[in-house]
C-alpha positions as CSV (number, residue, x, y, z in Angstrom):
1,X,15.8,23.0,19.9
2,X,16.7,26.9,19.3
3,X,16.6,28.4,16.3
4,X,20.1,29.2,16.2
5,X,21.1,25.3,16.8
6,X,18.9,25.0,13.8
7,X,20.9,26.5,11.3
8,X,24.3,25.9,12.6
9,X,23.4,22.2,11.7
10,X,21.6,23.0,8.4
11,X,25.0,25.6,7.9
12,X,27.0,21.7,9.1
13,X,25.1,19.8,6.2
14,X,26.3,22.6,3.9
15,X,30.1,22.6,5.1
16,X,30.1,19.6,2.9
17,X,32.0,19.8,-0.2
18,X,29.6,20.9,-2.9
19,X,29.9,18.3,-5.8
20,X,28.0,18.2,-8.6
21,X,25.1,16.3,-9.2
22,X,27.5,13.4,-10.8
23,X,29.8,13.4,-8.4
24,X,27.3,12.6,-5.3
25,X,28.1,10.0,-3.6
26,X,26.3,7.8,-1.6
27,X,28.2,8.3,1.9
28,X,27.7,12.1,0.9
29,X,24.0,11.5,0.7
30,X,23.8,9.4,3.6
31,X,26.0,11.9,5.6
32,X,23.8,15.1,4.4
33,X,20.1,12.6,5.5
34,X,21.4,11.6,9.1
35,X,21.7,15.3,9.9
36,X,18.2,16.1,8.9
37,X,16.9,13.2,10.3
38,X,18.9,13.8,13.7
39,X,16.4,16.7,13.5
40,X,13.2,15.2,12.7
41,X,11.0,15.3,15.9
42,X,11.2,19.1,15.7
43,X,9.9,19.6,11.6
44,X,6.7,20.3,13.7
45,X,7.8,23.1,14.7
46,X,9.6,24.6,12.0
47,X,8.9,27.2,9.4
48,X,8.4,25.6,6.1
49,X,11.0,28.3,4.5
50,X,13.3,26.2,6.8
51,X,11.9,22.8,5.7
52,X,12.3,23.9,2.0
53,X,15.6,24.6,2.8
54,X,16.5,21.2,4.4
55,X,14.0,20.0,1.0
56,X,16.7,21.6,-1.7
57,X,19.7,20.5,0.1
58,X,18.6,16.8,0.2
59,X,16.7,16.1,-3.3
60,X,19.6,15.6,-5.2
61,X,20.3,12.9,-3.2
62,X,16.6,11.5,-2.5
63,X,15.7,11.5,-6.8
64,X,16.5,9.1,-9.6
65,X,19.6,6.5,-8.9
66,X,20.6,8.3,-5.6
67,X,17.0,6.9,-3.7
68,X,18.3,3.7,-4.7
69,X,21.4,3.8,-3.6
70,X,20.9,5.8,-0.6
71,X,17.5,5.0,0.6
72,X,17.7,7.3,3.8
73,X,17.8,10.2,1.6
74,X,14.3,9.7,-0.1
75,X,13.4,8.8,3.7
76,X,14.3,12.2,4.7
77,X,12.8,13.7,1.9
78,X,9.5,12.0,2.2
79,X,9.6,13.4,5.8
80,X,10.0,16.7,5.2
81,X,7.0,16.7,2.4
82,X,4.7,15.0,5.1
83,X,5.3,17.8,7.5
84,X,4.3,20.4,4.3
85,X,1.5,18.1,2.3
86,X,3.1,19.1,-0.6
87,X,2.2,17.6,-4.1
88,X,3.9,17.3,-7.1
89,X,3.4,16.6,-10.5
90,X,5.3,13.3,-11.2
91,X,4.8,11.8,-15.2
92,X,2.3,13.7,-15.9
93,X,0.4,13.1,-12.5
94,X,-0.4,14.8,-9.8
95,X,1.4,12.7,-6.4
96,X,1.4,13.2,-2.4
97,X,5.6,13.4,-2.6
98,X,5.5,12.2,0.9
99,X,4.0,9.2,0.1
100,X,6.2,8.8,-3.1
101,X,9.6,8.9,-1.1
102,X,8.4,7.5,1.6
103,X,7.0,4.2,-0.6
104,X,10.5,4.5,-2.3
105,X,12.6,4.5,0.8
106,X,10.6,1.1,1.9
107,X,11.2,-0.2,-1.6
108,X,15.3,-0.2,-1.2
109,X,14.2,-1.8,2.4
110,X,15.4,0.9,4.4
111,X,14.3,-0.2,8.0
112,X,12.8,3.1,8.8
113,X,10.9,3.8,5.5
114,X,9.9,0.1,5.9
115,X,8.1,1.0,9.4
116,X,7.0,4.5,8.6
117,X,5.6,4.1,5.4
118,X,3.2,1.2,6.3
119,X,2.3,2.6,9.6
120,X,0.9,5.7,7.9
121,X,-0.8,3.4,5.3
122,X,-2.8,1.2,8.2
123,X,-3.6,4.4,10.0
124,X,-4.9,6.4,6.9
125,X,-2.4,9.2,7.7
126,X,-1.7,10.4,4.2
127,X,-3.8,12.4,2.1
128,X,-4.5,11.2,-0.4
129,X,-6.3,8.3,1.1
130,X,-6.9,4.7,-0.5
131,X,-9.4,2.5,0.1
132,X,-7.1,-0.5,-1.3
133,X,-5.1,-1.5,1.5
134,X,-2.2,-3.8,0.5
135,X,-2.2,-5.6,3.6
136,X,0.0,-8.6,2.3
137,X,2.1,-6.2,0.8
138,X,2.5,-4.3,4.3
139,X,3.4,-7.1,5.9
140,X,6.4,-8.7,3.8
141,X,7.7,-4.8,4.4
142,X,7.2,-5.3,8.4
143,X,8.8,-8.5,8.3
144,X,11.7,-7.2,6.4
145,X,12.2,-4.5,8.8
146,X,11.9,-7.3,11.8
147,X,14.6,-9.1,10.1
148,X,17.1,-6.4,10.3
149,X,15.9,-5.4,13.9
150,X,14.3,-2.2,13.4
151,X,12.3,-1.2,16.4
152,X,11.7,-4.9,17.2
153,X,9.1,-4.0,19.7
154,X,6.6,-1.8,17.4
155,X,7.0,-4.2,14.6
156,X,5.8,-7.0,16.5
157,X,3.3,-5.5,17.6
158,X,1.7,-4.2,14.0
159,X,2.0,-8.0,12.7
160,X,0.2,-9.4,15.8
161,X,-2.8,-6.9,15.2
162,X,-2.6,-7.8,11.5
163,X,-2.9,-11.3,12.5
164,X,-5.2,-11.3,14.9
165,X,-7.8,-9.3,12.9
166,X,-6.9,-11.6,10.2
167,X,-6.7,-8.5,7.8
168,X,-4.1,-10.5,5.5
169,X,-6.8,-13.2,3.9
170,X,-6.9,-13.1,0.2
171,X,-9.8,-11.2,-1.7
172,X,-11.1,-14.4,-2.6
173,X,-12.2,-15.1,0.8
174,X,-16.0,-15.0,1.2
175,X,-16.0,-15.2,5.1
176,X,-12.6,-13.2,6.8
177,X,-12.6,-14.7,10.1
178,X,-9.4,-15.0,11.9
179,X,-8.2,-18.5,11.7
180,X,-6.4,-20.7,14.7
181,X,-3.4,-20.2,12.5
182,X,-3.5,-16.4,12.1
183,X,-4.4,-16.4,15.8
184,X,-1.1,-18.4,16.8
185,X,0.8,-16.0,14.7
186,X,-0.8,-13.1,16.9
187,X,0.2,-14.7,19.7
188,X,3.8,-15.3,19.1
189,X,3.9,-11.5,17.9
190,X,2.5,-10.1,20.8
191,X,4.7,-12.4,23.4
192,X,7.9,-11.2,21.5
193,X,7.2,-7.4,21.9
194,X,7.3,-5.4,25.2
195,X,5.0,-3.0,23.3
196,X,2.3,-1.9,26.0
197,X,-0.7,-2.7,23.3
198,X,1.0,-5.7,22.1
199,X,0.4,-6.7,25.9
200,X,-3.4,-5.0,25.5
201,X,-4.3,-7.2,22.6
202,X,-2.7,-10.0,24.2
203,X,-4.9,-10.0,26.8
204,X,-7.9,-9.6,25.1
205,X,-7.1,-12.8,23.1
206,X,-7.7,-14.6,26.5
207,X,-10.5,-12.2,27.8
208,X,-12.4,-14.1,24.5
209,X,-10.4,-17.0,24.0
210,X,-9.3,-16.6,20.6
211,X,-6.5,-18.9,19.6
212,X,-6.0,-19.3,23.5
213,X,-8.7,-21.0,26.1
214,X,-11.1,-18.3,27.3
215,X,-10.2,-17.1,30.7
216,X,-11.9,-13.8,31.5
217,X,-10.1,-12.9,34.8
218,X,-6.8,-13.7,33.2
219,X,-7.5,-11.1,30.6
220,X,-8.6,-8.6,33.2
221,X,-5.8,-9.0,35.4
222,X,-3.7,-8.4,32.5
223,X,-5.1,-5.4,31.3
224,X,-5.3,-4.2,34.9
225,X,-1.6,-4.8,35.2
226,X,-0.9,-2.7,31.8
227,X,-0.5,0.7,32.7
228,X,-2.0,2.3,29.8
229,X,-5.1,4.6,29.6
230,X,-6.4,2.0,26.9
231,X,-6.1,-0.9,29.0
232,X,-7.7,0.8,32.1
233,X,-10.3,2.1,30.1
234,X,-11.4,-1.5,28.2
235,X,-11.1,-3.2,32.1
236,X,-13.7,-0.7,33.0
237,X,-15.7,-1.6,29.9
238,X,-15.4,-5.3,30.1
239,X,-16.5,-5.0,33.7
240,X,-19.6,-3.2,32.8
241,X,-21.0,-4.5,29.5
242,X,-22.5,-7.7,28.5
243,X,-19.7,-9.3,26.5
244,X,-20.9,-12.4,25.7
245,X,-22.1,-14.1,22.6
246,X,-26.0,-12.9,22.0
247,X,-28.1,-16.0,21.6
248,X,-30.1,-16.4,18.3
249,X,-31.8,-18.7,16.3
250,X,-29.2,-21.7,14.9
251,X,-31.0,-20.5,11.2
252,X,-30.5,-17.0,12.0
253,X,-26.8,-17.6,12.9
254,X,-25.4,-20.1,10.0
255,X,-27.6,-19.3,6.9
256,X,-26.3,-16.0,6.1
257,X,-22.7,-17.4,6.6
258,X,-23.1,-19.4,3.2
259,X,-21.6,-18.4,0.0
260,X,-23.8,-16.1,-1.8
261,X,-23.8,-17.5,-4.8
262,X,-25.9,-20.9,-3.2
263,X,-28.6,-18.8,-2.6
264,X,-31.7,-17.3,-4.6
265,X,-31.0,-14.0,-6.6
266,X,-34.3,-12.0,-5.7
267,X,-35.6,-10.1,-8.5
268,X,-34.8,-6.8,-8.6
269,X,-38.2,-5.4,-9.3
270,X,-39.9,-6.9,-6.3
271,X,-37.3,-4.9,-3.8
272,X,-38.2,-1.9,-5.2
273,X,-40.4,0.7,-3.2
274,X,-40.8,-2.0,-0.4
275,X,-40.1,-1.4,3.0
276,X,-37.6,-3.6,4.8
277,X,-37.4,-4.8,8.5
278,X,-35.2,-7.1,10.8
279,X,-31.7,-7.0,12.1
280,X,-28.0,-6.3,11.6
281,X,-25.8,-9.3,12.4
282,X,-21.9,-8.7,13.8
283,X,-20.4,-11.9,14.3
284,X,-17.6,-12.4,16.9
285,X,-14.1,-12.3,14.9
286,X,-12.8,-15.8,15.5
287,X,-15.8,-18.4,16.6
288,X,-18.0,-18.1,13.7
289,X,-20.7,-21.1,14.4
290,X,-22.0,-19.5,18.1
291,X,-20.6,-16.0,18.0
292,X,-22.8,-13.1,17.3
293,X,-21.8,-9.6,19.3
294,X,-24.4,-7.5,17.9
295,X,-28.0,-8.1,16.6
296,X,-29.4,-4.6,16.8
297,X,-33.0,-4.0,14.8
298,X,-32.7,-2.4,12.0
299,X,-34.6,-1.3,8.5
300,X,-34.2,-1.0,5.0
301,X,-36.8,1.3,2.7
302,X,-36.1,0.8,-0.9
303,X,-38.6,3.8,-1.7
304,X,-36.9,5.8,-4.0
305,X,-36.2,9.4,-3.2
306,X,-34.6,12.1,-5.1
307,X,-34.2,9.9,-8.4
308,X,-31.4,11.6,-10.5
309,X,-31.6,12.4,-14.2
310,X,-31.1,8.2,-15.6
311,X,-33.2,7.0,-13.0
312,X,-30.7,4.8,-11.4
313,X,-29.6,6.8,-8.3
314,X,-31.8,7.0,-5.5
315,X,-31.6,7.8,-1.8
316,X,-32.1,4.4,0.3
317,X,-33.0,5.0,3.8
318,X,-30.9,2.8,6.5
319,X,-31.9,2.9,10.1
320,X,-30.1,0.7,12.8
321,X,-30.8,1.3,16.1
322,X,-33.0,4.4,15.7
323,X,-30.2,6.3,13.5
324,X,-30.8,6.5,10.1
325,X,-28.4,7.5,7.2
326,X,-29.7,8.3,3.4
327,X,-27.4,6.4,0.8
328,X,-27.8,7.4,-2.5
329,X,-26.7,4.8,-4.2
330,X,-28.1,2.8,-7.3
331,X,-29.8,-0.9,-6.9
332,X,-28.8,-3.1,-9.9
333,X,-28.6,-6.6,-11.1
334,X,-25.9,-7.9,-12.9
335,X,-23.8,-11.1,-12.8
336,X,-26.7,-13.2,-11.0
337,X,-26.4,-10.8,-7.8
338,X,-28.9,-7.9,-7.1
339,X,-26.6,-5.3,-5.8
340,X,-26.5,-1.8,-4.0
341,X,-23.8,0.6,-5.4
342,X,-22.1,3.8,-4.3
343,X,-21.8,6.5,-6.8
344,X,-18.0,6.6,-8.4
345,X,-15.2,6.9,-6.6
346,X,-17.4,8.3,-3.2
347,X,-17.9,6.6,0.0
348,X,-21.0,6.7,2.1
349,X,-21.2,6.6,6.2
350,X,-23.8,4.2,8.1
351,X,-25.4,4.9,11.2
352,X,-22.9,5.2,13.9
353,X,-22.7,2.6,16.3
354,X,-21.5,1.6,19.8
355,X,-18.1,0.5,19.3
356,X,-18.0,-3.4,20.4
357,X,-14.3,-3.2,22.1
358,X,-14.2,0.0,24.3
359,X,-11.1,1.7,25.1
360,X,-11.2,4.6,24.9
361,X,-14.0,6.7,26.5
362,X,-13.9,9.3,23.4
363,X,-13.9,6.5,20.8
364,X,-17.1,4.9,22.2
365,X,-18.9,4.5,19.0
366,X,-17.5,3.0,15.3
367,X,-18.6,4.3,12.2
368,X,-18.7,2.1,8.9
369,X,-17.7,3.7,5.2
370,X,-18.7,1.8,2.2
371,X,-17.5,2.0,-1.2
372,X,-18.1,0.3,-4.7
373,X,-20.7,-2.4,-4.7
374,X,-20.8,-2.6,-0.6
375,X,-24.1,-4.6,-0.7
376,X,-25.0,-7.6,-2.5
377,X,-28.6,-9.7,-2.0
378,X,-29.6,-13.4,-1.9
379,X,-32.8,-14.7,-1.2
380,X,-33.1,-17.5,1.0
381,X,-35.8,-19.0,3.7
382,X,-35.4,-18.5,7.6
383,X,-37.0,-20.1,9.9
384,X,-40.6,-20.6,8.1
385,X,-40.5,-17.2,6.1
386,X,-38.9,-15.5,3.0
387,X,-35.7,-13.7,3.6
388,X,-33.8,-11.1,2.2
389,X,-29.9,-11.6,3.1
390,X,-27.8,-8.8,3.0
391,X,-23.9,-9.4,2.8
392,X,-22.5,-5.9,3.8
393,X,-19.0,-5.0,2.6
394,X,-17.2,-2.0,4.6
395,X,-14.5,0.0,6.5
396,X,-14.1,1.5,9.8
397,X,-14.2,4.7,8.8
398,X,-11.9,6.1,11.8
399,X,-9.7,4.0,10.9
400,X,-9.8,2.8,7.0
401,X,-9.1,-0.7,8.4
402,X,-10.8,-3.5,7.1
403,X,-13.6,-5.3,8.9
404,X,-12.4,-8.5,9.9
405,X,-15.5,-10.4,10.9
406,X,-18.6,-10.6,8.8
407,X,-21.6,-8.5,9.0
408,X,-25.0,-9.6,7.6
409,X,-28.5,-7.8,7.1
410,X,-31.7,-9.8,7.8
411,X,-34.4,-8.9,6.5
412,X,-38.0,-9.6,6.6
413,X,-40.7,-7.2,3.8
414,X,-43.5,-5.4,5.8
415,X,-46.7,-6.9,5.5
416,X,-48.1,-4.9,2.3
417,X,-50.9,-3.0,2.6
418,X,-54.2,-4.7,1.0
419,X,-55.8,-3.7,-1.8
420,X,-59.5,-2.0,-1.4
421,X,-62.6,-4.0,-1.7
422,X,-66.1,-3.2,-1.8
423,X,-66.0,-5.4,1.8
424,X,-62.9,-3.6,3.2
425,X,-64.5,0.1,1.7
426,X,-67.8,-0.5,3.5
427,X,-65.6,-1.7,6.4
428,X,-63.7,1.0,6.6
429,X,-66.9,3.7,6.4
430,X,-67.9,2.3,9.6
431,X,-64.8,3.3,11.1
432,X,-63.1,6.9,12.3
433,X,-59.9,5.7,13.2
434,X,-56.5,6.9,10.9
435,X,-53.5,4.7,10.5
436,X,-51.1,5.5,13.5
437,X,-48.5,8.2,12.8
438,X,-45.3,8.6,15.2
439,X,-42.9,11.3,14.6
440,X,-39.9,11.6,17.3
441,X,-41.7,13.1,20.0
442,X,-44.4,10.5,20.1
443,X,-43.4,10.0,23.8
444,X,-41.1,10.7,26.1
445,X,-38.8,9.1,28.7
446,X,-38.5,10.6,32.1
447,X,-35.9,10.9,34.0
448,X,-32.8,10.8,31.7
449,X,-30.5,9.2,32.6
450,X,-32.8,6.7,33.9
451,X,-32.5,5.1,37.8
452,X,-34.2,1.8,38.4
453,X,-37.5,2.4,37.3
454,X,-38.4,5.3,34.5
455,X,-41.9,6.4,32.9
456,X,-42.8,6.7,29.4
457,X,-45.6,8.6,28.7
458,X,-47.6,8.5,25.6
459,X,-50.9,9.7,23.5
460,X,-52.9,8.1,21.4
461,X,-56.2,9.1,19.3
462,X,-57.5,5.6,19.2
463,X,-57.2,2.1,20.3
464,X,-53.4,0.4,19.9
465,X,-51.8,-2.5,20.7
466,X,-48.2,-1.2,22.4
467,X,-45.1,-4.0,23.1
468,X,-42.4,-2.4,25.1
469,X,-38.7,-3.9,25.1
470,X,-35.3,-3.0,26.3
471,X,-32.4,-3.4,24.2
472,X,-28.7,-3.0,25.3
473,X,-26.2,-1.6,22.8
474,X,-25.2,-5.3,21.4
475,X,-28.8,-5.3,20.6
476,X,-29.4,-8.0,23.2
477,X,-33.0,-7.8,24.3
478,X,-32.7,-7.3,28.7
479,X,-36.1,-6.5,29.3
480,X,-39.9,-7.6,27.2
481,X,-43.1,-6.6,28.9
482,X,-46.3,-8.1,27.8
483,X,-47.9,-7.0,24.9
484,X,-51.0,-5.1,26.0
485,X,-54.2,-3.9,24.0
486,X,-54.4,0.2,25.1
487,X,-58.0,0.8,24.7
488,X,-58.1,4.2,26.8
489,X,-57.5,7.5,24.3
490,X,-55.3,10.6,25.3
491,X,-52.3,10.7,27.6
492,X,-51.0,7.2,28.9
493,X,-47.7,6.6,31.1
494,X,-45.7,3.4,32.1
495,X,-43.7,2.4,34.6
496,X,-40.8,0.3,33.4
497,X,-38.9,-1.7,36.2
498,X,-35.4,-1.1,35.6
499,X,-33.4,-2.5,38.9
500,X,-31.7,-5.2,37.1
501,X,-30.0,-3.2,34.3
502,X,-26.3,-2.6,34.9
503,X,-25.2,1.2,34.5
504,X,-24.9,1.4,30.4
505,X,-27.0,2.9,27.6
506,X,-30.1,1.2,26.1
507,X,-32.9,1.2,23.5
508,X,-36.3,1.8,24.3
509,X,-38.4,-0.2,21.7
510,X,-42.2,0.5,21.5
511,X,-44.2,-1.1,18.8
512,X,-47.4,0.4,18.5
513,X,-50.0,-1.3,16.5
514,X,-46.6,-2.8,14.2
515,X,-44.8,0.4,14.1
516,X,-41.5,0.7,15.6
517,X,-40.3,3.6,17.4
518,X,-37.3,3.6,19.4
519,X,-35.5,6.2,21.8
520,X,-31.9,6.1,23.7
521,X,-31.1,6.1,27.2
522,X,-28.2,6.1,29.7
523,X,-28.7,4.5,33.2
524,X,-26.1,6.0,35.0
């Protein structure tokens, strides 16, 4: 739109007979928003002298008793501060006005404000950010606006994702998986809408059966048939990735699904400058006895780095899947429940990790945020041998959404090292060897990306025992070789049969002599 048109209509708002602020009323108001907001897909591109223009003209309407009674005006209003970021000092405070007019617009259930508002909420669009989703709030809004028939389509589609990732379930809660009742509500959402990813979520309900029976091809026709780059982009992902449930021990899978408080609190002190090893457990949103969709090695190091001036502070180091992230954070016990706590009011990022629904070739990976007390501990036995049990509490951090199926850290101490003898001294001065030491170029992988066979090659300066497996990004184990007992010293290669692997990226585990090392690959 031209400049010119521009200000003829802001010159058309002002052809209004100018009352004073008492004598506003609220077709006068309503009259002066639906020219703005007949304008609103261009405040992009407008200067903000213009948008403080459009800003005065409609605040008398959009503040105090005049937002009540004309809603649309506090709609425009937040608009207009959402295209500036402007902040304001409101009771002594300072406030994002957007989100202000925008949360007062949705409060006198103005359709619009209703939609807006929560959408930018759910998609962490506002800047001042909050951590506090008020999902059940966000929904009685949505359904509002669905009752007055407000962009039918969109809405239904916002309440079927809500349901479906069953992000509504109270805070009391311990386990958040989506329900057969939240996943009928999905359903009935989704089939009302002619929304394109109201149809893409609808067909991954029956790509993995939740809340309908499982039928694979049906979900892949679907998506196939939905001509969105989302849709093509998950069919090509489904088609080449291992979806299905990993298979793990039936301890493994139910144990660390039990309330928290049932299980041992382990003492504090015997966590502390221990090292940590075992897995990180993603189970499948809906079928929570079978489903796991990631069980990807990982490690925990309570040694304390960097301790900060009160000595409760330290770095913790966090590796999962060969990426490692430092989390200072502090380790305390309170309450019966050993706990691992981010500093105030600051989140911390884990490793990154291979996104489990692809689609979207540039989102491939998810990244999770934690916040507050984002760890807690229990104690329990697994199969035959003392466990730590982690119950992880976090966000997506691309997306500040709630994670709506459980994830679970277990964990297994490192057999300590023993304490000197006279035996083990007098052993040990018969020997020349050193502990084994591997930094990230220990070996290498050639080519990369791999075909269907690859080498490793590797030194060692004395006799090892070396286990190699292949891990795919759900942290499903494809490929175990034979441990084998290296005796010769210097350069060694491998070659690791690789024909069966689909095109996708992997792990390359080596344990040498009990220590892990790991490196990615692609197979194109």
């Amino acid at each position: 739109m031209n400049k010119s048109l521009v200000w003829g209509l802001l010159c058309l708002a002002l052809t209004f007979t100018q009352p004073t602020f008492a004598q506003l009323t609220k077709t006068e108001c309503d009259q002066k928003a639906e020219i703005i907001l007949a304008l609103k897909n261009d405040f992009k591109d407008y200067p903000n002298t213009l948008i403080d223009e459009f800003i005065e003209e409609i605040t008398p309407c959009a503040d105090l008793s005049f937002g009540r009674t004309s809603p649309a005006s506090a709609y425009a209003k937040g608009l207009l501060h959402f295209k500036k970021g402007d902040f304001g000092n409101v009771f002594g405070s300072r406030k994002e006005l957007s989100k202000l007019y925008l949360l007062r617009s949705a409060a006198y259930n103005y359709p619009p404000g209703m939609l807006t508002y929560n959408l930018k909420l759910l998609t962490n669009s506002f800047i001042e950010s909050d951590d506090h989703i008020p999902y059940n709030e966000i929904i009685q809004d949505l359904n509002g606006a669905l009752t007055q028939e407000y962009k039918t389509d969109v809405t239904h589609y916002v309440l079927g994702y809500l349901h479906l990732k069953n992000l509504l379930y109270s805070t009391g809660v311990n386990i958040p998986f989506t329900t057969q009742e939240s996943a009928n509500k999905a359903k009935v959402h989704f089939e009302s809408s002619n929304h394109p990813m109201a149809k893409h979520w609808l067909a991954i309900m029956h790509y993995y059966g939740y809340g309908v029976p499982q039928d694979k091809a049906k979900g892949l026709q679907m998506l196939s048939e939905n001509d969105i780059f989302n849709s093509r982009s998950l069919v090509n992902f489904l088609q080449n990735h291992n979806t299905d449930w990993i298979p793990i021990s039936a301890e493994e899978r139910l144990i660390p699904l039990q309330l928290f408080y049932n299980l041992a609190t382990p003492d504090i002190n015997s966590l502390k400058d221990k090292v940590y090893q075992g897995h990180w457990v993603e189970y499948d949103l809906m079928n929570k006895e079978e489903g796991v969709k990631r069980y990807t090695p990982m490690s925990l190091d309570f040694t304390r780095i960097t301790p900060d001036a009160n000595q409760s502070n330290f770095g913790y180091k966090l590796t999962v899947d060969g990426k490692t992230a430092w989390l200072n954070a502090s380790l305390s016990a309170s309450n019966n429940q050993v706990s691992l706590k981010a500093p105030l009011s600051k989140s911390l990022l884990l490793p990154a990790l291979e996104s489990l629904l692809q689609d979207h070739p540039d989102k491939n990976t998810v990244t999770y945020k934690v916040t507050g007390v984002f760890l807690n501990f229990a104690e329990t036995e697994i199969n035959g041998k003392t466990a730590l049990l982690g119950e992880l509490k976090c966000r997506v951090a691309e997306t500040n959404e709630r994670i709506g199926a459980p994830i679970r850290l277990i964990l297994y101490p490192e057999a300590p090292t023993p304490a000197a003898t006279s035996n083990t001294i007098a052993e040990a001065s018969l020997k020349t060897e050193m502990p084994l030491v591997l930094d990230k170029d220990f070996a290498t992988i050639s080519p990369n990306p791999i075909g269907d066979q690859f080498n490793i090659t590797y030194s060692l300066d004395q006799q090892a025992e070396v286990q190699v497996s292949i891990y795919d990004f759900f942290g499903h184990q494809r490929v175990s070789l034979p441990s084998q007992n290296t005796t010769t010293i210097g350069q060694q290669t491998m070659t690791i049969d690789s024909s069966t692997l689909p095109s996708g990226t992997y792990i390359i585990q080596m344990i040498i002599d009990g220590q892990p090392y790991s490196k990615t690959v692609v197979k194109l």
